[in-house]
N, C-alpha and C positions, 0 to 999 in steps of 0.2 A: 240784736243783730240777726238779721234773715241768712240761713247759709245754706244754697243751693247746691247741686252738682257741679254744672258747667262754667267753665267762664263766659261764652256766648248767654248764657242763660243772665245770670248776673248784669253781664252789661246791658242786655235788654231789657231788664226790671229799672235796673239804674238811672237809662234813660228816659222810662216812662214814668219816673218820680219816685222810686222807692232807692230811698239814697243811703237808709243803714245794708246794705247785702253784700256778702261773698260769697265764692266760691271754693271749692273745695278741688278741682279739677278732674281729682280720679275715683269719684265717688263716694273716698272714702277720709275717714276724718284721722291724720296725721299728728304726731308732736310736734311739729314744726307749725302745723294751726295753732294749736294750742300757746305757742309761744308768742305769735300773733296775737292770739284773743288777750292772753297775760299783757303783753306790752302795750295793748289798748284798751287795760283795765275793761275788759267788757265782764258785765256781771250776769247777762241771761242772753240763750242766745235759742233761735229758732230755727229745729233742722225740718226743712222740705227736700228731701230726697225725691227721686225719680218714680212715679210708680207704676213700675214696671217688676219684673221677675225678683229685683237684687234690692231694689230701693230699701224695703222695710227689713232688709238684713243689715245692710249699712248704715240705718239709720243705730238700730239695736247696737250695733257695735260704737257708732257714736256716741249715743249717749252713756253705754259702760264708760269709755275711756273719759268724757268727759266727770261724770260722778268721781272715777280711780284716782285724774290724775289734775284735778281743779276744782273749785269751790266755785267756778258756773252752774248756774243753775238750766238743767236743757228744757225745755218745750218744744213739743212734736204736733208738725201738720202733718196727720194722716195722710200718706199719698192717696189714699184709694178717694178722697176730697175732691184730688185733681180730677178723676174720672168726668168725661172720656179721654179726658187728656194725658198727657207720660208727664209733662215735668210744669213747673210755674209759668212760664213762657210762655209755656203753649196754649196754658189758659187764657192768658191775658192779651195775647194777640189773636185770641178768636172771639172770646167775650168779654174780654175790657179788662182795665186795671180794676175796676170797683166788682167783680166779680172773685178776683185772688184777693181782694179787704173781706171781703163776707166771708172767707172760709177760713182767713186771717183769724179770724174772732172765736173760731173753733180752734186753735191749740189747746192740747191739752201737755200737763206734768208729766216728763221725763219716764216719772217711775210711773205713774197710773198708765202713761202707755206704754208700758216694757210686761205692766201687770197683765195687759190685756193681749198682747201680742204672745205672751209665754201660754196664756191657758185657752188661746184660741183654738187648737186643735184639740181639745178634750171638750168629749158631748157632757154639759154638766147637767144632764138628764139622768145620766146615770151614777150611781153611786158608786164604785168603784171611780171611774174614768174622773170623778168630780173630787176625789180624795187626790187621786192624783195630781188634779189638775189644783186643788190644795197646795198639795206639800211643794209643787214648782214653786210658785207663788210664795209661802213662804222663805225659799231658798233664796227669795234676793236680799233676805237683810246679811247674805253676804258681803252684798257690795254696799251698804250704804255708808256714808259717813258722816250722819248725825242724825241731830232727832227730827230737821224740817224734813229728811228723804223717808223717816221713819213712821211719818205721819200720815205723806202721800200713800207712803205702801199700807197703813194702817186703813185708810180710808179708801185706798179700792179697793182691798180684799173682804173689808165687810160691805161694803156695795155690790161687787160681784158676787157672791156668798151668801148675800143677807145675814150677815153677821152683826153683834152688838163689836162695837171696836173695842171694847174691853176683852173681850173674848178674842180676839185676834190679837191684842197686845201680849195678852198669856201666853197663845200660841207661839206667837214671834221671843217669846222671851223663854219656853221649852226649848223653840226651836236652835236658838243658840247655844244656849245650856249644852245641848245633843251634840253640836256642834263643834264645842269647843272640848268636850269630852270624847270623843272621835280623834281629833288634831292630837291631843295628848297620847292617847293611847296610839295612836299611829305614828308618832314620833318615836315613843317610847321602844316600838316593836323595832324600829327602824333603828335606834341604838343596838338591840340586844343583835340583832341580826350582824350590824357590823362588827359589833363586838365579836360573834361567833367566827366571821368569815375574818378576819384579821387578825383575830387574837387565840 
C-alpha cells in the first residue's frame, strides 16, 4: 500500500491508475491508520510523504510507530525523489504517471532509511562527529522487534561505515548489554529514592 499525505493527493493517483493508495490527511500517521492497515491485513506499506520542511519528520515518526506498534513492514520513498516537485501528484501531473513508477523502484527499508536520516547531520569525515554519528545509529536497536529489523540495521551500518557486519553485530549486541544495564540500574536508583522520600 502507497500512503500519501493528502486526500486530494490520493484521489489523483487513484484515478490515474494506482489503485493500492491512501491517505493519511494530516500528514501524520495515526492509530486509528494503523487499525485500518490491521483490518485490511496489509503486510508492507509505502510512506511518500510531502517533501517539503515537515515531510521526512513525519515520515521518521511513521515508521517508528509502525515498527512499535505492528509487524508491517515500512518502505520509504525519499521525498527529496519528488524534487522539484512537494508531493506524488505533483510529479505525475507534470511528468506523468511513469515518472512516480521510476522512483517507485527506489524505495528503500524502513530502518536503512531511519539509518540514514539519523547520521545525516554528522560530517563522517571526521572522527569525533563519525563516532557520534556511530552510537546514534546503533541506538535504534532500541526499537527493533526482531531479527529481519536487526538485519536491515546490521547492513546499513556496515555500509555506511564500511564495516564487516560481524563487527557491527558485536557492536549492536555491547550496545544492548549497556543498555539494559543502564535500565536496571536506573530503576534500581529510582526504588531507593522512593524508598527514602516515603519511607
Amino acid at each position: 500500500l502507497l500512503i500519501v499525505e493528502g486526500y486530494p493527493d490520493a484521489a489523483y493517483l487513484y484515478a490515474a491508475g494506482i489503485k493500492n493508495i491512501a491517505a493519511v490527511g494530516q500528514a501524520k500517521l495515526s492509530l486509528s491508520h494503523l487499525e485500518g492497515l490491521s483490518h485490511n491485513n496489509v503486510k508492507r506499506v509505502i510512506i511518500s510523504f510531502d517533501n517539503d520542511n515537515v515531510g521526512p519528520e513525519n515520515t521518521e515518526a511513521a515508521i517508528k510507530m509502525l515498527i512499535d506498534k505492528t509487524e508491517i513492514i515500512p518502505f520509504v520513498l525519499e521525498p527529496s525523489l519528488l524534487s522539484p516537485h512537494k508531493d506524488p501528484d505533483e510529479l505525475v501531473r507534470h511528468e506523468g504517471l511513469d515518472a512516480l513508477k521510476n522512483i517507485l523502484d527506489k524505495v528503500e527499508n524502513g530502518i536503512s532509511w531511519l539509518v540514514k536520516r539519523k547520521i545525516s547531520k554528522y560530517d563522517l569525515t571526521k572522527e569525533i562527529e563519525k563516532q557520534e554519528a556511530f552510537n546514534v545509529a546503533l541506538s535504534l536497536e532500541l526499537i527493533l522487534r526482531d531479527e529481519y529489523d536487526r538485519e536491515m540495521l546490521v547492513d546499513s551500518i556496515a555500509h555506511l561505515f564500511s564495516l564487516q557486519k560481524e563487527t557491527v553485530r558485536t557492536q549492536l549486541k555491547s550496545f544492548k548489554e549497556k543498555s539494559k544495564k543502564n535500565f536496571l540500574f536506573f530503576n534500581f536508583f529510582s526504588f531507593l529514592l522512593l524508598h527514602f522520600l516515603f519511607f
